[in-house]
C-alpha positions in Angstrom: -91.2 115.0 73.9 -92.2 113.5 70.6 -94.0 110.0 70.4 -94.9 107.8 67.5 -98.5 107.2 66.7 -98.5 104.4 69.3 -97.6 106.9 72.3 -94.0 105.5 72.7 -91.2 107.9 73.3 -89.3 108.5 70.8 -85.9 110.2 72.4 -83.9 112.3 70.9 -86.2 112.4 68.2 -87.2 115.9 66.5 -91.2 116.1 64.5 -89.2 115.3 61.1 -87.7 112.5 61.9 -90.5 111.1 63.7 -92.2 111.3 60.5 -89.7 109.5 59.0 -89.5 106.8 61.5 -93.6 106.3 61.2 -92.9 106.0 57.1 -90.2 103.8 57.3 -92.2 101.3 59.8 -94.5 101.2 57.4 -92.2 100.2 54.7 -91.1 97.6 56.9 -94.5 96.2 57.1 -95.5 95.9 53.1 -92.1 94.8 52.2 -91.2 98.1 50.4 -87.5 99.0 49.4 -87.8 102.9 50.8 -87.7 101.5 54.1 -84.0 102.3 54.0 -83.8 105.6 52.3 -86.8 106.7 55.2 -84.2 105.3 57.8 -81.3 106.9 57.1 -83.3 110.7 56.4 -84.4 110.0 60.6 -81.0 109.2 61.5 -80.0 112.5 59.2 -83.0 114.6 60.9 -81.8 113.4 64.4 -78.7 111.8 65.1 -79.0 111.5 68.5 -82.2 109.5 68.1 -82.1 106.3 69.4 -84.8 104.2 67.8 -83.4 105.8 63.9 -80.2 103.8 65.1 -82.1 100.7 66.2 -83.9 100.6 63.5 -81.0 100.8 60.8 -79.3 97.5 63.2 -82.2 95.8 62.4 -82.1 96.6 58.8 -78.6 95.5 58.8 -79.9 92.1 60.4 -83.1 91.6 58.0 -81.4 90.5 55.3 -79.0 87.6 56.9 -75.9 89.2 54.6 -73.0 89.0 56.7 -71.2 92.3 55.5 -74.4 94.2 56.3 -74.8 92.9 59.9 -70.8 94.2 60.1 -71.7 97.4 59.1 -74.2 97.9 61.2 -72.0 96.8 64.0 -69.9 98.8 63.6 -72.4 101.9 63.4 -74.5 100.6 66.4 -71.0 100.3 68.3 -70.3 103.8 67.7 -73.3 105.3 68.6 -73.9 103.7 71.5 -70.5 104.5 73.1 -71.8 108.1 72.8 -74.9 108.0 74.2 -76.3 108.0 77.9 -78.2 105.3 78.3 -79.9 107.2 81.3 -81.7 109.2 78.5 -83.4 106.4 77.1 -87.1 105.2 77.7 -87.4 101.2 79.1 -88.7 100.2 75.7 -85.8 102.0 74.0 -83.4 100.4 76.4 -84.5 96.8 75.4 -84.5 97.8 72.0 -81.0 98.6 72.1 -80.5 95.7 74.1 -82.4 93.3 71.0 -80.5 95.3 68.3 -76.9 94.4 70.1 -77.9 91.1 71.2 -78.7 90.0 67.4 -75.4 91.6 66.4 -73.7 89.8 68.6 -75.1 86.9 67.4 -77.5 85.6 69.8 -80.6 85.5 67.9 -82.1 83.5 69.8 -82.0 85.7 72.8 -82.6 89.0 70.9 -86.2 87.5 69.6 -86.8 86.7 73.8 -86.1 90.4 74.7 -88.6 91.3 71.6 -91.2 89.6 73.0 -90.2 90.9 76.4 -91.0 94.3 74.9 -94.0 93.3 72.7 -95.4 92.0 76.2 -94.7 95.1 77.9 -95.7 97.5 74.6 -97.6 95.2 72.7 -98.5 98.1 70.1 -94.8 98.2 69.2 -94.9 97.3 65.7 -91.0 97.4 65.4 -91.0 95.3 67.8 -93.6 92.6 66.4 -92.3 92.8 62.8 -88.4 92.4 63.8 -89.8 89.5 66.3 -92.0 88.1 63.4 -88.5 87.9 61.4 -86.2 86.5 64.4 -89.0 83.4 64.6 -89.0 82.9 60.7 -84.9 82.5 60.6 -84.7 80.0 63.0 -88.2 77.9 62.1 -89.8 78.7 65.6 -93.7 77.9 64.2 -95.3 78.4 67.7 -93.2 81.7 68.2 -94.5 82.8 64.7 -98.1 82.4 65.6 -98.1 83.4 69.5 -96.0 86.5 69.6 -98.8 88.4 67.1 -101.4 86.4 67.9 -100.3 87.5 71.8 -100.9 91.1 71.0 -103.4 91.6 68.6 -106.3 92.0 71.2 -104.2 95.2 72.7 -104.9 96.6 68.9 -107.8 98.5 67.4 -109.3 97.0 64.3 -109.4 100.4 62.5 -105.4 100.7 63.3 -103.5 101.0 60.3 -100.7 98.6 61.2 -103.2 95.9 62.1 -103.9 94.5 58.8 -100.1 93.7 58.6 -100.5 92.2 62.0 -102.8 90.1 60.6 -100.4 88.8 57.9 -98.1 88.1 60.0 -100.5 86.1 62.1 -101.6 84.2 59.0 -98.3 83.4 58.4 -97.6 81.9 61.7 -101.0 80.3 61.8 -100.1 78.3 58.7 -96.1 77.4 60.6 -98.4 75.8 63.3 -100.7 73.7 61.3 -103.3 75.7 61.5 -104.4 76.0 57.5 -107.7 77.0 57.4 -108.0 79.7 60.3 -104.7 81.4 58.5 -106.4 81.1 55.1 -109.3 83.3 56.5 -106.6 85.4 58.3 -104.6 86.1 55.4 -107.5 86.7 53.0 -108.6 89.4 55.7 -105.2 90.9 55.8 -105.0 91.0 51.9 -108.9 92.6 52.0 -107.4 95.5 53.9 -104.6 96.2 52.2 -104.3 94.3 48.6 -100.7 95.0 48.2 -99.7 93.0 51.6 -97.1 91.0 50.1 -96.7 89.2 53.3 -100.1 88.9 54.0 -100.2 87.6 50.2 -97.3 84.8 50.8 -99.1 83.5 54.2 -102.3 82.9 52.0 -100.1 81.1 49.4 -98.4 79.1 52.2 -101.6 77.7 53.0 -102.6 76.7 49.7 -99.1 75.2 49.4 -99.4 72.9 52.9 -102.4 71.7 51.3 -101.9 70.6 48.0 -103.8 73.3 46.7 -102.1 74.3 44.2 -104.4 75.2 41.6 -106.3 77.9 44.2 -102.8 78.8 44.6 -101.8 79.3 40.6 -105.4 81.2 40.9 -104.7 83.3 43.5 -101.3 84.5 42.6 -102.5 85.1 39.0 -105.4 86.9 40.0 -103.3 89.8 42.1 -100.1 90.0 40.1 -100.2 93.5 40.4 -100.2 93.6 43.8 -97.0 90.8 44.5 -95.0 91.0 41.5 -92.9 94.1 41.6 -91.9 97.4 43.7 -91.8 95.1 47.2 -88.7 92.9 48.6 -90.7 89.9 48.1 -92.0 89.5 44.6 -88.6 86.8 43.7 -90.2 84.7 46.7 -93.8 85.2 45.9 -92.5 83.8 42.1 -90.9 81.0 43.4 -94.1 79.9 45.6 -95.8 80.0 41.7 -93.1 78.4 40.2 -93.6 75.5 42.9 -97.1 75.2 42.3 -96.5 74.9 38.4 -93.5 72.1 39.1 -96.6 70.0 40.8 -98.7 70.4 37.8 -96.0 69.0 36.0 -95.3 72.2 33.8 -91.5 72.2 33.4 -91.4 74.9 30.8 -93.8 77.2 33.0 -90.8 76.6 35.9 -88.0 77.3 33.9 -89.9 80.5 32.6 -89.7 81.8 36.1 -87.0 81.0 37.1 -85.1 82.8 34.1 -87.9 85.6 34.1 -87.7 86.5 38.0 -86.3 83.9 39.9 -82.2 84.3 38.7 -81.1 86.2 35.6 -78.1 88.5 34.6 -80.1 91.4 36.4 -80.6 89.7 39.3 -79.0 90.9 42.4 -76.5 88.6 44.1 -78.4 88.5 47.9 -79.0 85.6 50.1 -82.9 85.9 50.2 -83.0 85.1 46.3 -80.3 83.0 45.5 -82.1 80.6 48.5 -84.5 80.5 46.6 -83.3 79.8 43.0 -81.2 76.9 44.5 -84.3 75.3 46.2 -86.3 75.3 43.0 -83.7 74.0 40.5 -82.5 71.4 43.5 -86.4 70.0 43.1 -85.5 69.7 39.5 -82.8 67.9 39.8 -84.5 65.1 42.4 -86.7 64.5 39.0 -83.5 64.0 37.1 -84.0 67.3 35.1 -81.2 68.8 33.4 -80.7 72.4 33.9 -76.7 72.6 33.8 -76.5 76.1 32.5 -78.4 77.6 34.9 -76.9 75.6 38.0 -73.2 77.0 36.4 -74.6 81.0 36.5 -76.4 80.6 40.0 -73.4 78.8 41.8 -71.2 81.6 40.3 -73.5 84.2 41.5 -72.8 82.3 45.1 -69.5 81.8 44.6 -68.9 86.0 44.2 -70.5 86.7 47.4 -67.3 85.5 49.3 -69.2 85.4 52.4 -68.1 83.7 55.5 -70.5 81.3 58.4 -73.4 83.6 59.3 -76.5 81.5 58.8 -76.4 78.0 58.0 -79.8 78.6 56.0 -78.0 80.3 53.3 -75.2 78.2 53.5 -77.2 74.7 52.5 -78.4 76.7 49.4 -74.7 77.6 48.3 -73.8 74.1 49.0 -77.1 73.2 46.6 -75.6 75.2 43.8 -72.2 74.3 43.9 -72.9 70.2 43.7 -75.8 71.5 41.0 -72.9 72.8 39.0 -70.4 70.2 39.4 -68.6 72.5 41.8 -67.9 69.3 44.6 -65.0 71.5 45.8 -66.2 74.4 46.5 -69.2 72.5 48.1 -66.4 70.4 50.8 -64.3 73.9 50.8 -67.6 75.6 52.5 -68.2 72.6 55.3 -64.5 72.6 55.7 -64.4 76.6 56.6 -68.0 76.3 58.8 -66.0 73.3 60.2 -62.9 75.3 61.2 -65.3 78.3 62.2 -66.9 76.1 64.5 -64.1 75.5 66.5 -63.2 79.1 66.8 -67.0 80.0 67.8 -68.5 81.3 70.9 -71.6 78.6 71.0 -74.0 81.3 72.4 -73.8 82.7 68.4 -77.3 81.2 67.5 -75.7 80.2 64.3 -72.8 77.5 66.2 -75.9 75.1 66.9 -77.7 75.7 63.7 -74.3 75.0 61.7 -72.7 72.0 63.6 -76.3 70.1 64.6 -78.0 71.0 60.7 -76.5 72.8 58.0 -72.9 70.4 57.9 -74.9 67.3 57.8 -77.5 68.7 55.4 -74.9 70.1 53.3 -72.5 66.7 53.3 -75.8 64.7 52.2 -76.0 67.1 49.6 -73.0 66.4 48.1 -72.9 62.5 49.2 -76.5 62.7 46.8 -75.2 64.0 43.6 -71.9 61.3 44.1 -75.0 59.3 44.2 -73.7 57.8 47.9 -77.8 57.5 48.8 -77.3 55.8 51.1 -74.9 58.0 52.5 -77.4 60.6 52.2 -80.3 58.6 54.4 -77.1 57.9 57.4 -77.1 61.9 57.3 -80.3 63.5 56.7 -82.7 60.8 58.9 -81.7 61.3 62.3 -82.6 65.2 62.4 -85.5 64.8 59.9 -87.6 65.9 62.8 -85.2 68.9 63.6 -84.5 70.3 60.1 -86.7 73.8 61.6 -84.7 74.8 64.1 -81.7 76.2 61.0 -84.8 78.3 59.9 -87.2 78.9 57.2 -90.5 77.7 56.1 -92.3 74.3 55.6 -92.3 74.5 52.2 -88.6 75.4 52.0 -87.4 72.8 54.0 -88.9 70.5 51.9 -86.4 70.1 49.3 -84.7 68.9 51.8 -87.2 65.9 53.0 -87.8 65.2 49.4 -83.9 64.6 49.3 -84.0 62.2 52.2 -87.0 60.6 50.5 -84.9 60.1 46.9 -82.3 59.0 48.8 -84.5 56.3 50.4 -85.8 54.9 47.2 -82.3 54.8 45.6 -81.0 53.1 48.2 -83.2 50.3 48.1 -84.1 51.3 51.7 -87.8 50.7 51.0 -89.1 50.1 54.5 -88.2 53.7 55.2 -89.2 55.2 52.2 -92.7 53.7 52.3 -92.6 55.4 56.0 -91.7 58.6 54.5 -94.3 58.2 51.9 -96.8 57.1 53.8 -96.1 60.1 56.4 -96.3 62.4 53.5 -99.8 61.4 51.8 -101.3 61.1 54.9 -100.8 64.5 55.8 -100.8 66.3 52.6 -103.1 63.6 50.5 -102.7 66.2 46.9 -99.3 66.2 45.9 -98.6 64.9 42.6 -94.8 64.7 44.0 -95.8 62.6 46.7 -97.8 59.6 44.5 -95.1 60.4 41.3 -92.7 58.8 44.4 -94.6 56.0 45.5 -95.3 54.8 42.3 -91.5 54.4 41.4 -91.3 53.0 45.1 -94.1 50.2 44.0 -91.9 49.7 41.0 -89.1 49.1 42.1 -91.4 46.8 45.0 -92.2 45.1 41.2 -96.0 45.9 42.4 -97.3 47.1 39.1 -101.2 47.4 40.2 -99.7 49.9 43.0 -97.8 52.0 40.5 -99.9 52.3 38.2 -102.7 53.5 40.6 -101.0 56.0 42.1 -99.3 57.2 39.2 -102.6 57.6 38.1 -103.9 59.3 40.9 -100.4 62.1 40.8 -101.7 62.9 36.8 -105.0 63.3 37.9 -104.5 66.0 40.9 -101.2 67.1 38.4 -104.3 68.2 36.0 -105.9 70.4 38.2 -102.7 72.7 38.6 -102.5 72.1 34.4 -106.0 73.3 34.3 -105.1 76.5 36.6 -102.4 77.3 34.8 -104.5 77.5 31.3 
């Protein structure tokens, strides 16, 4: 009976495509794009082997691209009608069970029987990485920390797969507030394997949370060999840069990302980097920069996908690129089809609450901001500040979003709650040229001069240290 390298049974599974199936995990792990060619030579190897098929489901899932989560619905569906599941192993069995769940739609539940198997097996790195993911798309923090940090005693140091663990508990470390222990985390994943990309992003993240930019700007510079191509997450690991340069105040250092790596004719129309070309020219457009031509090519690039509801995530970044571009329309077309979706929608799909309780409102006070209804905007967006994480993503991505809801404060001339936003923001992330750039109009507009002028002062002066960093 063949066996991975973590002793779990791989059925149906010959010696070749085990091979494959250990080469493709690893893939997985760092990010790297033959995870799918590795995936579909097991399935070729052995057909009848369960965990090639659970794997490419997964796969089909990663990416949160509706037409590849049909495919591989489809595929799943047909092999599983042909195969007994009295053949399978328990840990297979819940793996099949995960795989369906998820594309059935119940995320949600599908991450719960992953960490029903990474309790049970906790050296099933499948299992943890897929998990990892599940938590990251719907902006679980504590799940992202506890389900690696809940195995990684069952693993030996010298494994392989356990600097990637580490990355991933970095990452999750950072989700939870937990900066400095996921700096040292990530740096030790990174040590182990340089070309971590994910191990890479976590330390960035932490840099990030803190206002650290120029460390950041350091960091990323100093290993751009190891992020910057040859992995899926090189656009992302730009768009962290290109963040860090925005807060030193280096427009033209943005824009030359953004057109370099971030979107550009070669750039391939998926979810994962459109999301993030829309959150970085959204922030430029909350400091009244004008970047039309580029709004026009990315909310075409959107608008070609022709995708229907499948995570609300994704749909708040169309919806940032359509009112970017002018494109109000398309941008009340899109809530008006999630609207009518909606009502047609089993609520157990993870995506029904995500969509009707976040993504509608966020993406109406999206378009109520650029028909410059603010205070429209503030009506929408404050009373699920607090629950903006559970539609998924990061801290720092979300964050175009409470920088929104703070704009829309201050241009409503609802300065009691923008001085609470403000005031909630420097206090817990004191460097952030952003964060004093906005007070300082706030004190403006308050007609305290000696306010503004101090903390413009004090957003230049951290803005410099980025500068510096930068070169």
């Amino acid at each position: 009976m063949e066996m991975d390298r973590h002793t779990h049974v791989l059925s149906g599974t010959g010696h070749e495509a085990a091979r494959h199936y250990e080469r493709a995990l690893d893939a997985l792990l760092f990010f790297r794009a033959e995870v799918a060619d590795e995936t579909q030579a097991m399935a070729a190897a052995s057909p009848d082997s369960v965990m090639a098929h659970v794997f490419s489901a997964y796969l089909g899932l990663l990416g949160t691209e509706e037409k590849d989560a049909a495919d591989a619905r489809r595929s799943f569906g047909a092999f599983r009608s042909t195969v007994d599941p009295g053949v399978l192993s328990p840990r297979e069995k819940m793996h099949a069970a995960a795989a369906q769940t998820w594309l059935d739609g119940d995320m949600l539940r599908a991450g719960e029987i992953l960490g029903e198997i990474s309790t049970e097996f906790p050296r099933d790195a499948l299992a943890l990485a897929v998990g990892h993911q599940i938590d990251f798309f719907t902006g679980d923090a504590q799940r992202l920390r506890d389900r690696i940090g809940g195995a990684l005693s069952a693993w030996d140091g010298e494994d392989p797969h356990y600097g990637p663990l580490l990355g991933m508990y970095a990452f999750g470390l950072e989700e939870a507030g937990h900066y400095g222990h996921a700096e040292e985390i990530g740096l030790r994943a990174v040590e182990r394997h340089p070309r971590d990309v994910w191990g890479i992003h976590a330390v960035v993240h932490t840099y990030e949370m803190r206002g650290l930019f120029g460390e950041g700007i350091r960091y990323l510079d100093a290993r751009t060999e190891d992020w910057a191509d040859g992995n899926y997450l090189s656009v992302h690991n730009a768009w962290h840069y290109a963040l860090y340069a925005l807060e030193a105040g280096s427009i033209g250092r943005v824009l030359a990302v953004y057109d370099n790596t971030l979107h550009n004719e070669a750039s391939q129309s998926v979810a994962m980097e459109l999301l993030d070309a829309s959150a970085l020219l959204w922030r430029l457009l909350l400091a009244d920069i004008d970047v039309e031509p580029r709004w026009v090519a990315l909310a075409q690039a959107w608008a070609g996908r022709e995708v229907g509801a499948y995570y609300a995530f994704n749909d708040v970044h169309a919806v940032m690129a359509y009112v970017g571009a002018g494109r109000l329309s398309d941008a009340e077309r899109l809530v008006t089809e999630r609207e009518q979706w909606l009502s047609r929608t089993d609520p157990s799909v993870t995506n029904h609450a995500m969509t009707r309780e976040i993504g509608i409102p966020v993406c109406r006070a999206l378009i109520a901001y650029r028909r410059q209804q603010y205070a429209r905007v503030v009506e929408l967006l404050a009373p699920i500040r607090y629950r903006l994480n559970s539609f998924g993503g990061s801290h720092a991505q979300r964050d175009a979003i409470q920088r929104t809801l703070v704009e829309a404060a201050i241009r409503s001339g609802r300065q009691d709650l923008a001085r609470a936003l403000l005031s909630e923001r420097i206090n817990l992330r004191p460097i952030c040229p952003y964060n004093w750039r906005a007070r300082a109009r706030l004190a403006d507009r308050l007609g305290d001069t000696a306010q503004a002028a101090t903390a413009l002062a004090r957003a230049e002066e951290q803005a410099a240290v980025g500068a510096a960093a930068l070169g």
